[in-house]
N, C-alpha and C positions, 0 to 999 in steps of 0.2 A: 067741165066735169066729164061729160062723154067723151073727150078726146084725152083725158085720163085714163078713164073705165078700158078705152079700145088701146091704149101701150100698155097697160097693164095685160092685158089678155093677151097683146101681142110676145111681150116677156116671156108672159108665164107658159107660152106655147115654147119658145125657143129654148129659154135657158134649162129647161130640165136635161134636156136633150145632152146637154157637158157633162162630163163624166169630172171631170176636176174645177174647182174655182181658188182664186189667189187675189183676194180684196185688195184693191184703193191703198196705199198706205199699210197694208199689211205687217210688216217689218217692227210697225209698233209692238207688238206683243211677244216676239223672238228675243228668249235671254243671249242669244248670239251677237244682236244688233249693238253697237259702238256708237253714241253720239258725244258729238262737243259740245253743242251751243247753249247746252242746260245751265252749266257753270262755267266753263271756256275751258277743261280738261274734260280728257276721255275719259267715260263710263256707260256701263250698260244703261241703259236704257229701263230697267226695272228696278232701276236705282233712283232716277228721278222722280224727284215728287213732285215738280209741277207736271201740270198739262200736256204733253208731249206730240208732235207725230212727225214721223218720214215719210217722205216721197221720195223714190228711188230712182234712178235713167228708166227700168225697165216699165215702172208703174208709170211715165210718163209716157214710154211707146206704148204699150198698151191702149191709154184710151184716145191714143195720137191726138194729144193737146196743140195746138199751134200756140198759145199765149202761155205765158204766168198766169193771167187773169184766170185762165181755164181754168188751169191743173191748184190755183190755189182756193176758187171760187168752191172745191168740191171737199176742201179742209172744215171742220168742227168750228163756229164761233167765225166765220169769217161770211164778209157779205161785201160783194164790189159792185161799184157806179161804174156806169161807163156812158160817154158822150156819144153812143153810137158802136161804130165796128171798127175794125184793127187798127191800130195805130191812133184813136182817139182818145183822149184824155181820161186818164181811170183814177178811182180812187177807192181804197180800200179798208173797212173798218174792222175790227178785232173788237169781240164781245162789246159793240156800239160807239168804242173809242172814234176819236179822230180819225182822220189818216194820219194827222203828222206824229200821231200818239204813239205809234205803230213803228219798233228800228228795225232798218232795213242792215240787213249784213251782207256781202260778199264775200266768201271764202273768210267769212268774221270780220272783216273792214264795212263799216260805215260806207255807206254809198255817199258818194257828192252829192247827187240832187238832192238829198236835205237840207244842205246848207241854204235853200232856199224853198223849204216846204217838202212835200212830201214825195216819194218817188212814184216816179210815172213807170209802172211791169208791163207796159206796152212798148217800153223801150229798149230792155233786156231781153238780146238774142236765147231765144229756150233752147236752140242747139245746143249752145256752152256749159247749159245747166248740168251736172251731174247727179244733182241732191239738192234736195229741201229739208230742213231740221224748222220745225216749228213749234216754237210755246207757246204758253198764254198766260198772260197774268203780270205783275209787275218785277221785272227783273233791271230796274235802274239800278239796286245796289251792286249788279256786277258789270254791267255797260253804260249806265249814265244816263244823261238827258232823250228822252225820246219815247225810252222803255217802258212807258206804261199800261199799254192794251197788250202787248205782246211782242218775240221778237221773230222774226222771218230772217233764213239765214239759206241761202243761195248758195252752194258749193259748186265752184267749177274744176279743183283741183284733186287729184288722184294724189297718188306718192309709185313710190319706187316697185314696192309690191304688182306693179299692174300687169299683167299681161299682156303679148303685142294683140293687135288689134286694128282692123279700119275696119266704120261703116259709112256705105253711100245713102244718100235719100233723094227720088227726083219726085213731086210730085206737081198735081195740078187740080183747080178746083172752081167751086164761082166766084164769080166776079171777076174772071180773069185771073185768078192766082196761080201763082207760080212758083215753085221753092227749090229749091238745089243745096244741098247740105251734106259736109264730107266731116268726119273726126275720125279722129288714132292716138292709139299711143303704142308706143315702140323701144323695145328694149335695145338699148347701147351698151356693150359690154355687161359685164354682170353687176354695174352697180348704178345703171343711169335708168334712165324715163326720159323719153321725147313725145311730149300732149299738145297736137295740133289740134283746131276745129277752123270751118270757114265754111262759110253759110250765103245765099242769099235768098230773096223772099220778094214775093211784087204781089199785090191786091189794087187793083183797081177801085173797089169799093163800089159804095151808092151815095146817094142823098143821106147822109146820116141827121140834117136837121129841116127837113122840107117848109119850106114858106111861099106857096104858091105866090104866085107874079115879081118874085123877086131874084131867088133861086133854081127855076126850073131846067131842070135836065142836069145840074151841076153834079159831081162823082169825088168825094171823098176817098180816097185810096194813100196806101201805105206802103211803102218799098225799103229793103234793109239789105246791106252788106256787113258782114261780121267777121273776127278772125282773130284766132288768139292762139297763143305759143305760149309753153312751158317744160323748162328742165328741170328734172329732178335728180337729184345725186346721193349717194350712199356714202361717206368720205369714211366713216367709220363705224364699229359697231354700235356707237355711241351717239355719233354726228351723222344729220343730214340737212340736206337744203336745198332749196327751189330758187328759179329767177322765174317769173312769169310777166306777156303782158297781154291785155286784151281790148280788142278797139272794135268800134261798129259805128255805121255812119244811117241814119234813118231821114226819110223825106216824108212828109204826110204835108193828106191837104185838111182842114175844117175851114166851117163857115162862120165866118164873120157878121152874116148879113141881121138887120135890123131896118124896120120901118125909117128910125133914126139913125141910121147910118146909109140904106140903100144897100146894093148889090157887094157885101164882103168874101171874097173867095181867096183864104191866107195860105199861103204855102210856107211851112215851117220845113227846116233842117237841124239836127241833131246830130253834133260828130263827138265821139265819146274815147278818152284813153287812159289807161290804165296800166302801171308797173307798178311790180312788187318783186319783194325779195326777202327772203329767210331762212334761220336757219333754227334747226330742232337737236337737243341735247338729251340724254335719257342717260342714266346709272343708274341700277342698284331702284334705291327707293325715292330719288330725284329727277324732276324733268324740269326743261326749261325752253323755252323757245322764245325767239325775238324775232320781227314780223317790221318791214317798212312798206309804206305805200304813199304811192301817190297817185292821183286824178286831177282827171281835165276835163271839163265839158262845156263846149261852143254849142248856142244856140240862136237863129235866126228866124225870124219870123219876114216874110213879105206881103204885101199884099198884090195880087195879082192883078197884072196889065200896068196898074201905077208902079209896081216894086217900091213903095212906101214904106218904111221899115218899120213893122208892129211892136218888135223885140229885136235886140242883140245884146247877149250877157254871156259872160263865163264864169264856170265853178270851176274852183282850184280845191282841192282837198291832201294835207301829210297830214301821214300816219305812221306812228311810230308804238308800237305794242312788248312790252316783257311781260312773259307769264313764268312764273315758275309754280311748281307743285312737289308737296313730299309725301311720303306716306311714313306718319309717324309709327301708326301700329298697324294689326291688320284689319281693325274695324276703324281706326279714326287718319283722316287725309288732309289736309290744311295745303290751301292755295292761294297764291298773290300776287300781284303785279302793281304795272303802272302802264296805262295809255293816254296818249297826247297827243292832239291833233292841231293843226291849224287850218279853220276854214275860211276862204274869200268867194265873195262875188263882186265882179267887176260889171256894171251897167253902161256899155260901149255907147249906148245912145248917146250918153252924157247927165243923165238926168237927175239922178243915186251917187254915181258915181262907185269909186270902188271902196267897198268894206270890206272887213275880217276881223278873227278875234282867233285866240289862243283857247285849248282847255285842256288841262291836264287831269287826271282821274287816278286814284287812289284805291285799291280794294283790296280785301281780305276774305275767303270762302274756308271758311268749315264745314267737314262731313265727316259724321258719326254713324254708324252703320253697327249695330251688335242688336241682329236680331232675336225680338220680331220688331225691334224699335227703331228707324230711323231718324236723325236728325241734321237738321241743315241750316247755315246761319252763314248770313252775307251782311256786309258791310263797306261802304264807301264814301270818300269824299271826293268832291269833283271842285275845283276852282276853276271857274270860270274868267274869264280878261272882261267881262260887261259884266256880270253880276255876283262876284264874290264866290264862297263859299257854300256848294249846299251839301246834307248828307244825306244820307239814304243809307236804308236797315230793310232784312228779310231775312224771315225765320220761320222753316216749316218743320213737317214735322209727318211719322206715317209710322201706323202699328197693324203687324199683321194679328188678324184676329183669329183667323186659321191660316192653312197653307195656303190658300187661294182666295183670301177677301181681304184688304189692305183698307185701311182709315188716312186718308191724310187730310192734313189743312196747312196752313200758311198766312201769314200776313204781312204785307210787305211796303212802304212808301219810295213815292218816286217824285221826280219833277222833269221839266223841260221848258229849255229857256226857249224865246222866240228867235224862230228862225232872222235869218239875214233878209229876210224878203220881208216878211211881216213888218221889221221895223225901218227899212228902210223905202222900199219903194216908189218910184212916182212915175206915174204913169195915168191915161185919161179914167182907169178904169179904177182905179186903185192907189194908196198913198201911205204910205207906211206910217206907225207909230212909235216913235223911237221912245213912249214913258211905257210901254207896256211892261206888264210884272210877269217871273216866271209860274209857269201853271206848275202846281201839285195835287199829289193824291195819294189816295192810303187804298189800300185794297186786300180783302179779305177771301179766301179759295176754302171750302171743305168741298172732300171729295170723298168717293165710295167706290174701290176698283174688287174686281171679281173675274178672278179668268178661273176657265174650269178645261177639258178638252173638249167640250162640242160649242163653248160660248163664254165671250169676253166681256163685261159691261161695265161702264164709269162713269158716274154719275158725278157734275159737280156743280156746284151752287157760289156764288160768287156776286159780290160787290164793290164796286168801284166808289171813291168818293173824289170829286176834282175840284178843288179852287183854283180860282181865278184864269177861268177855260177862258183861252183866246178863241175870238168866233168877229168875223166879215161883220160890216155894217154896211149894209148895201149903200144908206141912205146918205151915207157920209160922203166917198165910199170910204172905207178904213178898217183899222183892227181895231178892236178893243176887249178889254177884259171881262168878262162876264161875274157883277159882284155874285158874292153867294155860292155854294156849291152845286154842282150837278152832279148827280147820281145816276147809276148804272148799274142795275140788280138783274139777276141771269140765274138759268137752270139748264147746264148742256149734259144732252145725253149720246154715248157711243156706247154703240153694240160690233160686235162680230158672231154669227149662229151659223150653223147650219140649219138647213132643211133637206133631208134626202141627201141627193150628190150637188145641192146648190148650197153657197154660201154668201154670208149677205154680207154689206159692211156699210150701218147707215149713223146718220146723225139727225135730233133736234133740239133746236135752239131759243127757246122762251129769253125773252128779256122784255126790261123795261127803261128805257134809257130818254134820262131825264134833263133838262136843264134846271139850274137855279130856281127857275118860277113854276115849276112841273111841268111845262110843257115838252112833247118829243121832240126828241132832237131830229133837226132834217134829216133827211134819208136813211133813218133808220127805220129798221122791222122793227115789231116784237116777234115772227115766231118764223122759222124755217125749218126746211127738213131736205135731209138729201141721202140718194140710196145711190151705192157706186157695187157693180158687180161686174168682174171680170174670169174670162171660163177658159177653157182648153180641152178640146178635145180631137185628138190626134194632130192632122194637120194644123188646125183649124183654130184662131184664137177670136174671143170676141170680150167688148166691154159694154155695156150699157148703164148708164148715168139719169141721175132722175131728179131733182131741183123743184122745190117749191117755197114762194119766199112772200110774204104777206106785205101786204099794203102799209105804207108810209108815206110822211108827211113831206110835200118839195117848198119848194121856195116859195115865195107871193102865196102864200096858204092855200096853196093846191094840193091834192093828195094823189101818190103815185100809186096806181091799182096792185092786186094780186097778180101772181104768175107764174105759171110751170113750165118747166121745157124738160127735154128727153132728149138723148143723143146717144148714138150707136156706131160702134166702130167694128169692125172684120179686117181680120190680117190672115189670110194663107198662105202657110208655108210650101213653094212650087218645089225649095230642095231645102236641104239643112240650113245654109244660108244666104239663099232667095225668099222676100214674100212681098204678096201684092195685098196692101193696104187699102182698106173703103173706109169713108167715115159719114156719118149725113148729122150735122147739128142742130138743133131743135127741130128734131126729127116733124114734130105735129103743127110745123109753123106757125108758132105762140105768138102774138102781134103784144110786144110789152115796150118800158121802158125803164130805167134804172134813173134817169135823170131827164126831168121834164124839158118834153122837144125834141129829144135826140131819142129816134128809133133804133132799137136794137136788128140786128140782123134777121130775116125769116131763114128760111130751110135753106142750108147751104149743103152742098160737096165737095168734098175732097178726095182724093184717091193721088197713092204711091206706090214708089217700088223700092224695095229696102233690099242692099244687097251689105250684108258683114263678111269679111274674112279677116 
């Protein structure tokens, strides 16, 4: 509590001092702002009725995030584990969900590593990031299996519109880190875009899971190379298109170790690739675009000194996407498609061996718009090659009450079959269940929005219903279907205010998230809250972040304590486009942990130099 009380007083000495502030995600509230990932065509953003927010490149440099974990840990309804420091095992819940509950997009494609559970955003280069588009709530009827806490959708691609452009980044920090990161885009004749990024990255680390006399002096550390290329082209005023590909290769170390097992020090590899290709149509009151993709991801596990092979598997992921959209009138829009992917993993041990399935997806989006009344109605079927036919429906709805206070709700059901890994598996640790059933749920949003010009607020209340939740049995070990329903009830709240010449931009996060038998589900809260403010003044940017996340339950019914942390960044600009970056994360070196055993990092630094032309 005193080490709150003194960053608090340290703030509120600093930040009055900024003459201007430009919130965390800001972007949400500008009728300028253009997103996709709501319904998978463009519209503002004060269009969407569900849950919404962006993160933008520059909201990124600002609070010079080095992970996803960061820059997504300080979004509304979101709470991540992590096994430790960089490059260790995360995982990420949405309003109490799973992770696996949770679809991960890329430039809108499905990441591969779900094909075998959930993705690891310790693995994803944050150089390539351009954008973040994030919902919440169940949107399976427009994406499928997966979608039921929410979707996170990762932009790395630009279009033709861009500007030319290079920025460098060299920085350096504790633990021995090190980072070198160059991107551009570059206009070719007047109708092309050329989008490089290439990146690398070294942490040495620490002990991230200490066990005296077995482990000692051992250093956890994480290193990355990255690089991705993409063309964009203008053929007509009608037609355009991209070939893009993007690859990155990651080495980390974690500990294996165990009374029963002895001295485990694994060294894992991860080499990841990625092509895609498409092209975009636009007339009149018609659009259409067609999107192919594929993925590849090798991964190895060793154990060090023996080189014992812990893991080797591959994910293979095609993807093939049509969307089309019309505008029938000029309040009502109707939109459809069809996507189809094939996912495999291969278990090189020998052990699983290799699996895959087919799934095709089927949807249908209406929008009705004749204010003060909005309306929105989603529909799909998904056939699956293991489990048949399922459908999925969502329908919301929002009424402006005056010019500035909006009512919405929605209710929507979803499902998701079990990953390839869950049913298959075998290994000493783990064994897959090939009878599992797919999970469903139903889920219900009202919400209360109010923007004014000194202050923004959205209140919204929400309930999740899930059957047949897949959940670990340690004891077995295995998967199995949890009979009965598990419930997830929640109340989040977001503001944006001024005060003076400071502006705020915080959230919190009430919930109650249950299994079948009432008990909490592992590592979740019930209650968090987090304040993100970013200032400028002349030279001079700064951001300060502030995190507090309540106590939950771990595994072997232990309980993982409260925790706050603080973190501050400073970026001076030396010219127009030179500036030398500071950053110190958990500023008041909070000794926590998000997953029992594995310490989070204390007081770290960082510092760069940013040159753009």
């Amino acid at each position: 509590m005193k080490k709150s009380l003194l960053a608090a007083t340290v703030a509120s000495l600093c930040l009055p001092s900024f003459a201007s502030f430009a919130s965390f995600a800001a972007d949400t509230t500008s009728d300028d702002v253009m997103v996709v990932t709501a319904n998978r065509f463009e519209q503002p953003i004060t269009s969407v009725l569900a849950p919404f927010n962006v993160v933008t490149r520059q909201d990124i440099d600002k609070v010079q995030a080095k992970t996803l974990t960061e820059v997504l840990s300080l979004l509304p309804g979101v709470q991540i584990t992590q096994n430790g420091g960089r490059g260790q095992s995360s995982s990420i819940f949405v309003r109490g969900a799973n992770s696996d509950q949770v679809l991960v997009l890329v430039d809108g494609i499905r990441m591969a590593r779900s094909v075998a559970g959930n993705v690891d955003f310790n693995q994803i280069p944050l150089t390539q990031v351009q954008r973040i588009e994030f919902t919440r709530g169940a949107r399976a009827a427009i994406y499928g299996s997966e979608a039921i806490g929410g979707v996170i959708n990762i932009i790395t691609l630009t279009g033709t519109d861009t500007p030319s452009k290079t920025k460098l980044d060299l920085g350096i920090g504790s633990h021995n880190y090190q980072e070198a990161n160059v991107s551009g885009a570059y206009k070719i004749g007047d109708n092309s875009v050329l989008q490089v990024a290439a990146g690398y990255e070294n942490d040495k680390g620490y002990n991230v899971h200490p066990q005296p006399g077995l482990n000692d002096g051992d250093k956890h550390g994480f290193d990355s190379r990255n690089a991705s290329l993409a063309l964009h082209h203008q053929f007509t005023d009608q037609i355009s298109g991209f070939v893009a590909t993007r690859w990155y290769k990651n080495h980390s170390q974690y500990d294996g170790s165990s009374v029963y097992s002895g001295h485990q020090y694994v060294r894992s590899e991860t080499e990841f690739n990625d092509y895609s290709a498409g092209l975009k149509y636009a007339q009149d009151s018609y659009k259409s675009s067609l999107i192919f993709d594929y993925q590849k991801q090798d991964n190895l596990d060793l154990i060090d000194k023996t080189n014992v092979v812990n893991r080797k598997d591959q994910y293979h992921q095609r993807n093939v996407q049509w969307h089309n959209q019309y505008q029938l009138l000029s309040t009502l829009s109707v939109s459809g498609g069809i996507d189809w992917r094939q996912e495999q993993w291969n278990d090189l041990t020998g052990f699983a061996g290799n699996k895959e399935r087919d799934n095709t997806g089927y949807y249908a989006i209406g929008l009705w718009d004749y204010s003060p009344i909005s309306i929105e109605t989603s529909v799909r079927l998904d056939d699956n090659q293991q489990y048949g036919t399922h459908s999925t429906y969502n329908i919301a709805g929002g009424w402006y009450l005056n010019d500035n206070i909006q009512l919405r709700g929605s209710y929507g059901t979803a499902f998701k079959a079990p990953n390839l890994y869950q049913l298959y598996v075998k290994s000493a640790w783990s064994t897959g269940n090939p009878n599992l059933n797919p999970e469903t749920s139903k889920n219900i949003d009202v919400s209360l929005h109010a923007d004014y010009d000194i202050a923004s607020v959205a209140v919204t209340a929400y309930q999740m219903r899930i059957d047949d939740l897949i959940a670990y049995v340690g004891g077995t070990p295995s998967y199995d279907n949890v009979k009965g329903e598990s419930k997830i009830k929640g109340v989040e709240v977001e503001a944006d205010f001024d005060t003076g010449i400071i502006t705020h931009q915080l959230n919190f996060d009430f919930k109650d998230p249950r299994d079948s038998e009432g008990q909490q589900l592992i590592r979740r809260e019930k209650f968090s809250f987090k304040w993100v403010g970013t200032a400028s003044y002349g030279d001079l940017d700064t951001a300060v972040t502030y995190q507090y996340h309540g106590k939950r339950p771990d595994i072997s019914d232990t309980e993982l304590s409260a925790y706050d942390t603080w973190d501050i960044a400073l970026t001076y600009w030396l010219q127009p486009k030179l500036a030398l970056k500071g950053r110190v994360a958990n500023l008041l070196n909070e000794d926590y942990e998000t997953a029992g055993g594995y310490v989070m990092p204390g007081r770290t630094y960082y510092t760069s130099i940013n040159y753009q032309f």
